[in-house]
N, C-alpha and C positions, 0 to 999 in steps of 0.2 A: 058553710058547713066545715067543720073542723076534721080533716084528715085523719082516719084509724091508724096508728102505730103500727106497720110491718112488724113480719114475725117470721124469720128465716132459720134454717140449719144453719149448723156451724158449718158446715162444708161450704154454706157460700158466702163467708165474708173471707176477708183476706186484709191481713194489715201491712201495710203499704212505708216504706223508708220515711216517711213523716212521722210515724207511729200510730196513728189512725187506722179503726176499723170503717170498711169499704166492704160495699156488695162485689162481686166479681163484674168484672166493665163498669162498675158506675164510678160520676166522677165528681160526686157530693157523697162523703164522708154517711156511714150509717148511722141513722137514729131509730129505734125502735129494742126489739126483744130477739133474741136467738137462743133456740133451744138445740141442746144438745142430746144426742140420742146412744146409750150404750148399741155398741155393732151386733148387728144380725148374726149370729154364727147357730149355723144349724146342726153344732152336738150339744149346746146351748141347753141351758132348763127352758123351758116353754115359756113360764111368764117372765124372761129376762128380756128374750129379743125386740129391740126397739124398744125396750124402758127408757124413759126422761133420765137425763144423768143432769144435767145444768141448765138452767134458766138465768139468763144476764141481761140487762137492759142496757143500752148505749145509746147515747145521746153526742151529736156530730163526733161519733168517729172513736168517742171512749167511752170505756166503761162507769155506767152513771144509775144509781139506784137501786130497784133492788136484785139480789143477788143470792141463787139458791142452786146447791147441790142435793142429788139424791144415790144412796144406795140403789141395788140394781134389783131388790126386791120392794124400790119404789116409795120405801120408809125416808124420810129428809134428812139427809146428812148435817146439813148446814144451812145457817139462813141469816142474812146479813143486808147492809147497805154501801155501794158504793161512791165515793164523793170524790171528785178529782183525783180518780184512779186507784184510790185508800180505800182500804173497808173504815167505817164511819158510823159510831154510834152503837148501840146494843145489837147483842147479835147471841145466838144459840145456836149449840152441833148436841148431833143426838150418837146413840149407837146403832149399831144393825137392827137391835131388838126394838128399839124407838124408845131407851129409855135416857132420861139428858146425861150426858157428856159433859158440857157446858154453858153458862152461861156467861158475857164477859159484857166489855163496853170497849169501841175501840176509838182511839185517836187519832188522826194523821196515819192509819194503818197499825199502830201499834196499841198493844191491850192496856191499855189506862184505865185503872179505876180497879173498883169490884170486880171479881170473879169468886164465879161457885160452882162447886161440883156434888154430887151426893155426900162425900167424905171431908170436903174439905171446904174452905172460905177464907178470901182475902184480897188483898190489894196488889194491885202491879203497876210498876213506876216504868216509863219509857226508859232506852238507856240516853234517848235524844234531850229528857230532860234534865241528867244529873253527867255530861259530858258532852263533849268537843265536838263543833258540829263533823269537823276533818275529818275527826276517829268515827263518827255515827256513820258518816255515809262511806267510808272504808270499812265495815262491819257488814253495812247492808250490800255489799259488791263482792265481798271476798269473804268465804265460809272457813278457811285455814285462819285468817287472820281472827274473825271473832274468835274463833275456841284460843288463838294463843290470847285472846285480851281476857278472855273469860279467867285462863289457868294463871296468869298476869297479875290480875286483880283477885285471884282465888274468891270467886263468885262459882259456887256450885253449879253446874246444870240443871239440876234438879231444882234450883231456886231459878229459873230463867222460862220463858213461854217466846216463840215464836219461831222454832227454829225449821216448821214450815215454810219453805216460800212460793207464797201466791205472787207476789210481784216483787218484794225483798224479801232479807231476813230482816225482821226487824223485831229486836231484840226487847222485850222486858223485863225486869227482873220484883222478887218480890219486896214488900215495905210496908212494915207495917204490923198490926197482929193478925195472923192465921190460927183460925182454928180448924182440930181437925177430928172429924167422927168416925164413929163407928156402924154397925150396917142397920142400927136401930136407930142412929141417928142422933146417938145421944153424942156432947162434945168429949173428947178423950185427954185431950191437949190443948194448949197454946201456946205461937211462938210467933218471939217478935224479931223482926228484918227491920233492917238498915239499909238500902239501893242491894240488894241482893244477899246480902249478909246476914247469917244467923246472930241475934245482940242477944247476949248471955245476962 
């Protein structure tokens, strides 16, 4: 008979100086799902307390498959896959009201490929594949140093996605043609990039 997947709080893993997630005292690395839960606070709206905030799968000890955030009126933030600790593959975020945000496709943790939004549409290049591994992995550790490579390389921020970090910064930029609409959806524009560069 093949073993059911545990399913714990987040209060009870704990990641441990090897960098592995672990149940508290156990001494086999976790594998299963962990849900996390927004805090009880009792001035709270009613339907908030104990709403689902993240659902994350792990397998021996890291984060592995799939992987979902929610607003705290319980609408899906975000919905993705995790692969040797990267988000991995197609993935969508929405807004509070549940309408998409976006759509994208990730690589190695960074936005590779297609992305779409209600207004806009295009491509995004890793900065890992048109530059130095050195300079990549000093980008994804130090947040002062990308903005001075970004103003460096005068690559706009506004042409760049990732400056969240879930586990780096890992930076994209755009390439390629973007178009971009209006609230009917009709195209209004287009414009074409170079590794983050407006090409005239």
């Amino acid at each position: 008979m093949t073993k059911k997947p545990e399913t714990v709080k987040g209060e009870d893993l704990i990641k441990r100086k090897d960098g592995l997630y672990y149940k508290k005292y156990a001494r086999v690395p976790f594998t299963g799902t962990m849900k996390e839960f927004f805090a009880v606070d009792p001035d709270d709206q009613p339907g908030v307390n104990g709403q689902l905030w993240k659902n994350i799968n792990y397998k021996k000890g890291k984060q592995e498959g799939l992987y979902e955030s929610f607003y705290d009126n319980g609408q899906l933030l975000f919905r993705g896959n995790i692969k040797n600790g990267k988000i991995e593959g197609p993935c969508e975020s929405f807004y509070f009201n549940g309408k998409l945000n976006f759509k994208s496709n990730y690589k190695h943790g960074y936005h590779d490929g297609m992305f779409e939004t209600i207004r806009s549409r295009g491509a995004y290049i890793p900065l890992e594949k048109i530059e130095k591994k050195e300079i990549v992995l000093k980008i994804e550790r130090d947040f002062k140093f990308m903005l001075a490579y970004l103003k460096n390389k005068k690559i706009p921020t506004t042409n760049c996605i990732g400056f969240y970090k879930l586990w780096f910064w890992r930076i994209s930029v755009k390439d390629g043609v973007w178009e971009y609409f209006d609230e009917n959806g009709k195209c209004q524009t287009r414009v074409n990039f170079k590794n983050g560069k407006r090409v005239k």
